[in-house]
N, C-alpha and C positions, 0 to 999 in steps of 0.2 A: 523408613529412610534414615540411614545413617547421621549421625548429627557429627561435626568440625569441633574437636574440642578448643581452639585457636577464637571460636565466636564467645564472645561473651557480652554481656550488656542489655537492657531491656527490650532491645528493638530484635535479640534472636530467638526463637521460641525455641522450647526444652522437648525433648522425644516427641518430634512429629514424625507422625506415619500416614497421612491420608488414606495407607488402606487396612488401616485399621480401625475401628471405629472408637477404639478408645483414645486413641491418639489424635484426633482427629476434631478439630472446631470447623463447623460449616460456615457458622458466624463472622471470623475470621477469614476464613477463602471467601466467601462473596462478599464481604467488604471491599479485603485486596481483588477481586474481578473487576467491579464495578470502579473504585479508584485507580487502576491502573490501565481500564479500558477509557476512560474518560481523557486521561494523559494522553493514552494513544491517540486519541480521535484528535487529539489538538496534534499532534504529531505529523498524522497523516497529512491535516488544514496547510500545516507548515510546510509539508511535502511539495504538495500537488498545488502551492500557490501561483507556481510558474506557468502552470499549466491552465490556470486560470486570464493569465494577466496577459503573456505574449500571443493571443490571438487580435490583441486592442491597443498592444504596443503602436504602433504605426501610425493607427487613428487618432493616436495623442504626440506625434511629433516625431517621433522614430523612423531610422531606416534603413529595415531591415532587408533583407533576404529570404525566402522559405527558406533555402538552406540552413541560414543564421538562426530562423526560429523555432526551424526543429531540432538543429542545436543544440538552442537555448531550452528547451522544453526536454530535453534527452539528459543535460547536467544532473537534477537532483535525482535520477535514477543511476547516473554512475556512480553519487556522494553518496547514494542511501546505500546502494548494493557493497560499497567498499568500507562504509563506515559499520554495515551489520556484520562485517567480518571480523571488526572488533568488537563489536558487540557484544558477539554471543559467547564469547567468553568470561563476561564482565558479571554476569547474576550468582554462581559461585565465590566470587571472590569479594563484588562490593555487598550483597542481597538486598533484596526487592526495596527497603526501604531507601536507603542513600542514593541506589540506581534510579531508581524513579524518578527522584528529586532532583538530584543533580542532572540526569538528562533531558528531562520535559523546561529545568532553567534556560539552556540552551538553547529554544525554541525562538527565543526574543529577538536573537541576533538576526536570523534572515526576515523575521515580521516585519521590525525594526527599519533591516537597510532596505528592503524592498519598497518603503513608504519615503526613502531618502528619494533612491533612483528613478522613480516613476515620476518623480516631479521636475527632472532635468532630461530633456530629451538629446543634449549633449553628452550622456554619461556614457562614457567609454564602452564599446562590446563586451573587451575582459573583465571591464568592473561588475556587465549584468550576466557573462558567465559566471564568475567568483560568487556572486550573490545567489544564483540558477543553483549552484554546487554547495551554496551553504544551507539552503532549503531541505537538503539531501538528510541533515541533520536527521529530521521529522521522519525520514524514511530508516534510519539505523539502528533506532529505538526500538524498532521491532521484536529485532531480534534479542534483545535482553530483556523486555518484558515478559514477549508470548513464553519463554523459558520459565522463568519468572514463577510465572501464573500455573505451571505445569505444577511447580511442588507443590502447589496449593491443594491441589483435587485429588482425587481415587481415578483411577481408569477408567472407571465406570462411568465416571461424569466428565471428563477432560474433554471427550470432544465436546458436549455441551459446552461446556466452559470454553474452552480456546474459539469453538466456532462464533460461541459470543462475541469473547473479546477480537478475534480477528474482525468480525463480521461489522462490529457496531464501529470497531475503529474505521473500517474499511467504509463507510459512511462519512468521513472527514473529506474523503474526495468529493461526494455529491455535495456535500454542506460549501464547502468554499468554492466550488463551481459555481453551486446556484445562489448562494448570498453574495459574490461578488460585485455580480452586476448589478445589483439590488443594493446597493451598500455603498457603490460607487458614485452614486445619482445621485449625492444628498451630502452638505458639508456640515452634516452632525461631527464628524470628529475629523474632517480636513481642515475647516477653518480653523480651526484651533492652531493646527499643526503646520500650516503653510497653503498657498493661493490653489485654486482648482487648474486643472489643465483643459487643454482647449481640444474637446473631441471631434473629430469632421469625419463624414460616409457620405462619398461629394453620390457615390453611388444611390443612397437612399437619403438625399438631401439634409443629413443629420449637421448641426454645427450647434454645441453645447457647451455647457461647461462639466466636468465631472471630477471628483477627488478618488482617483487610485489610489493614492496613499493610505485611504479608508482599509486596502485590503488586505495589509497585514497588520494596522493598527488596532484592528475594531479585535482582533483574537489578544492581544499582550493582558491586558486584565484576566480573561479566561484563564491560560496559562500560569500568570502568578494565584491564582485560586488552585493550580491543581495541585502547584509546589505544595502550598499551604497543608494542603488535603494529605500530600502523598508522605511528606514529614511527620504529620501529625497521626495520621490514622493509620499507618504500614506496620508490619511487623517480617520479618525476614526469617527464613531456614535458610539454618544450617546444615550444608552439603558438603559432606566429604569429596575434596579434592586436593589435589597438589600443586595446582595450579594450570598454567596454560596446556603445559606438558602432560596432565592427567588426562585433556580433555580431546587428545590429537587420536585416541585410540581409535574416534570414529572412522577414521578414513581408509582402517582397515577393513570395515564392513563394505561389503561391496553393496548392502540392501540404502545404506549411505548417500550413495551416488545413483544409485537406481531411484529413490524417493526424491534425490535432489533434480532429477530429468522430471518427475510428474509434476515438481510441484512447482517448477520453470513452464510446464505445458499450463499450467493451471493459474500461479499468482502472476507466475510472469507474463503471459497476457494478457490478463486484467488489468495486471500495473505500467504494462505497454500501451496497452489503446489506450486506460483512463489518460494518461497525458497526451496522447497523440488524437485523439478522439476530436476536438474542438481546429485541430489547425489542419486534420481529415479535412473537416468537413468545409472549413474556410477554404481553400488550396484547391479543393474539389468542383469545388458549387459558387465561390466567391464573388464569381466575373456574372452568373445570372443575375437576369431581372428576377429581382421577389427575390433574390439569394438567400435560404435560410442562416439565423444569425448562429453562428456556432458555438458562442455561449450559451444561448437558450436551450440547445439541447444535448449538450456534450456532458452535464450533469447525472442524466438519466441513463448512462451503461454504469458507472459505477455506483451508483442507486441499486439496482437491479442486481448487479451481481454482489454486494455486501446485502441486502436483502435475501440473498439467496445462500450463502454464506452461513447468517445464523439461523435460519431455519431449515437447511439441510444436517448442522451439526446433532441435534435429536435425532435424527434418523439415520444418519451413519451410528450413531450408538447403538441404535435398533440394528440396520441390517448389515452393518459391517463399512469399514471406509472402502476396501478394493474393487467392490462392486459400482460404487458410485464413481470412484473415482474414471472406471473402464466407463460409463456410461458419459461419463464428462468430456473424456478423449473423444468416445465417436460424436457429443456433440459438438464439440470444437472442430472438429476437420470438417462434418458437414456444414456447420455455417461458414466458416472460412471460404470453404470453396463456392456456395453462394454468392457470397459478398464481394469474391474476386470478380465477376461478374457485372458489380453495380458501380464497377468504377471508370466507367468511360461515359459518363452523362451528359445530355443533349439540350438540357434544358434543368432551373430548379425542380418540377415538378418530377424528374426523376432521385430526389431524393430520399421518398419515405422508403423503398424499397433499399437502400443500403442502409438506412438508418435502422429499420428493423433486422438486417443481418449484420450488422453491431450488436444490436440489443440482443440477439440470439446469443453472439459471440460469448459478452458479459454474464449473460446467464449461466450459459454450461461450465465458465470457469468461474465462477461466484460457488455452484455446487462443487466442482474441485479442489476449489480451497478448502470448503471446510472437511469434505472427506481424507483428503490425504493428510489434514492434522487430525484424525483420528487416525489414521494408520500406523503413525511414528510413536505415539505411544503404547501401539500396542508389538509393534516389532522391536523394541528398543528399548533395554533396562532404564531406571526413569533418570540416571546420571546422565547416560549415553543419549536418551533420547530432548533431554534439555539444547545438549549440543547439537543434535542433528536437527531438529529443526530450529535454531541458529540459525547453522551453517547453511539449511535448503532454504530459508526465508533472505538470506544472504543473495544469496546466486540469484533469486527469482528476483529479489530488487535491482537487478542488473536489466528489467527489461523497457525500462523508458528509457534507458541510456540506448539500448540494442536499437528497440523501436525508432527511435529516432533519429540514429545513425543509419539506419539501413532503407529509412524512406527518402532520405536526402540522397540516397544514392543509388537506389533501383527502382522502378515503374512499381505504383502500389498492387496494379495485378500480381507483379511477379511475387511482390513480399508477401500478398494473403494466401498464396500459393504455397509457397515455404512453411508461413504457418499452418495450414494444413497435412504437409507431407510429414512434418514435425509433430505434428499430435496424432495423426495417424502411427506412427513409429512409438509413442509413448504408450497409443492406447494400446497396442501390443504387449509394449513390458508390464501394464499395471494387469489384464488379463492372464497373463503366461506366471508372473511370481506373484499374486497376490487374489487374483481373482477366481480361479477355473477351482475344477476339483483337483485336488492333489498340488494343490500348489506350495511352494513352495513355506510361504509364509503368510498364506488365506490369513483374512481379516476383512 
């Protein structure tokens, strides 16, 4: 890897080549893995807080709309997808060390106002969209870490490595879904910070007291731990570029926007149901008796599918990313079109049966993700391919905005249906350039 002679200072390392092995400290990369996947995970927390909070809005004073609150759960997927388009330009020019730092600081802001807003049920719509879109933060980060983290490793290990750090970050979603509610129920750190709010489910006789506020407070110490970490223990390469302008070359590769469709069939799924996932199943099943609580299990698809994530990235090492990736497509279009199925219910007890063609869903794209980051670097010089997955980790954070805009406005049959015919069509391109014999750019 080409070293910038423009870097200077202790924080840049001298002739690194990760595929060389004299150039090359492992000690160093899985430091930087492990600190900068850790940032992630708070990143994600930060993300997907909305997505935690607006299914309980209501039952503490609010009043909203499903329209308003899928919405409001759709914002930090349009703030992440547009914020990772700057992003992924940014690991060139700040490196890993400063970027880290200075982006995982930012995390505080929507923790922060989100522990303001939950405690006034008069706060304004556009003030808890504004808030919805600053959350987005946590999702832009993405894309100037997983870069990031690419110079760190040899080929040979990168999908290890990225599967990791996507996989564990991608774990940030389960975490603050399911310590939400857990966390909400107890004025360990609301009393502190101001009075509990009054939660009522006149449906399941609830009337309590609970601190939301807890649920972006209880992560602000985490996060100033990681700054701490990511200053102190980071070390950055230097990477020959010229700036923004050096890094635009990708968009003449057409393999580019071919990988940018896989990895929208794949993260962008994931990163669509995880936030649509809880206000699913509220919106669906909400008005039964015994209504399953959609907290309680809107957790366990993004579980499941970052579970699957890093333990698929070893074996796309082994058997190639385009094979898995084509196996991911055909499972994504077959549970989709199950799933369209499970959504005209009769009663709650026909719930398990969508809930496991979610689970299905998460799965197959949990394994996508980590294959098709193994793909990019092995189709894509390691300058070119920093940007390229960027830029496809960009796009694909555009789909809890997509998600959520398009269940406000068409029948969920029809939308699980679209997703279907949509990954049916990608599983073709990842087969035809990347998978069969002769193909194009097998891997």
């Amino acid at each position: 890897m080409a070293t910038a002679s423009t870097k200077s200072g202790s924080e840049w390392l001298k002739d690194w080549d990760p595929n060389d092995e004299s150039k090359w400290d492992s000690k160093i990369a899985w430091k930087t893995l492990w600190v900068t996947t850790y940032a992630l995970t708070l990143g994600f927390i930060s993300w997907y807080l909305v997505s935690a909070l607006a299914p309980k809005l209501n039952n503490i004073g609010f009043d909203l709309s499903k329209g308003e609150l899928y919405w409001l759960a759709a914002m930090p997927g349009l703030a992440g997808g547009g914020l990772r388009l700057l992003w992924m330009f940014l690991p060139p020019i700040f490196g890993t060390r400063r970027l880290v730092t200075y982006s995982t600081s930012l995390l505080v802001i929507p923790l922060i106002g989100w522990s303001f807003a939950v405690r006034n049920p008069s706060t304004p719509y556009v003030a808890l969209l504004a808030l919805a879109f600053l959350a987005g933060l946590g999702g832009g980060v993405f894309s100037g870490f997983m870069p990031s983290t690419s110079y760190f490793f040899p080929k040979s290990k990168q999908g290890l490595a990225l599967g990791v750090q996507a996989g564990v970050g991608n774990f940030g979603v389960s975490v603050v879904q399911f310590v939400t509610p857990l966390i909400v129920g107890g004025a360990m750190l609301g009393s502190t910070f101001g009075a509990p709010q009054h939660f009522v489910n006149k449906a399941k006789g609830i009337d309590k007291s609970t601190w939301y506020q807890n649920a972006g407070l209880l992560w602000v110490p985490f996060v100033v731990v990681a700054v701490i970490l990511a200053w102190t223990l980071l070390k950055s390469v230097p990477v020959t570029s010229r700036g923004v302008k050096d890094q635009l070359d990708i968009f003449s590769n057409k393999h580019t926007w071919l990988m940018t469709l896989l990895y929208v069939m794949t993260f962008g799924t994931f990163s669509g149901f995880a936030a649509q996932f809880g206000l699913l199943t509220k919106n669906l099943f909400g008005d039964f008796a015994n209504a399953p609580d959609p907290v309680k299990y809107a957790f366990y698809g993004p579980l499941i599918a970052s579970a699957a994530r890093v333990l698929t990235g070893p074996v796309a090492d082994r058997v190639g990313g385009g094979i898995l990736t084509t196996f991911s497509g055909i499972g994504i279009t077959g549970s989709a079109i199950f799933t369209s199925f499970q959504l005209s219910p009769k009663s709650s007890n026909d719930f398990m049966p969508f809930f496991w063609g979610m689970i299905a869903i998460f799965l197959f794209a949990g394994i996508g993700n980590a294959s098709t980051f193994k793909q990019m670097p092995m189709i894509f010089q390691p300058r070119q391919a920093g940007g390229v997955i960027g830029w496809t980790a960009a796009i694909a954070a555009f789909g809890p905005f997509i998600f959520g805009v398009l269940l406000s406005m068409v029948a969920p049959k029809s939308f699980f249906l679209g997703v279907s015919l949509f990954a049916a069509g990608c599983t073709i391109v990842a087969w035809w350039f990347y998978t069969r014999r002769g193909a194009e750019k097998r891997c």
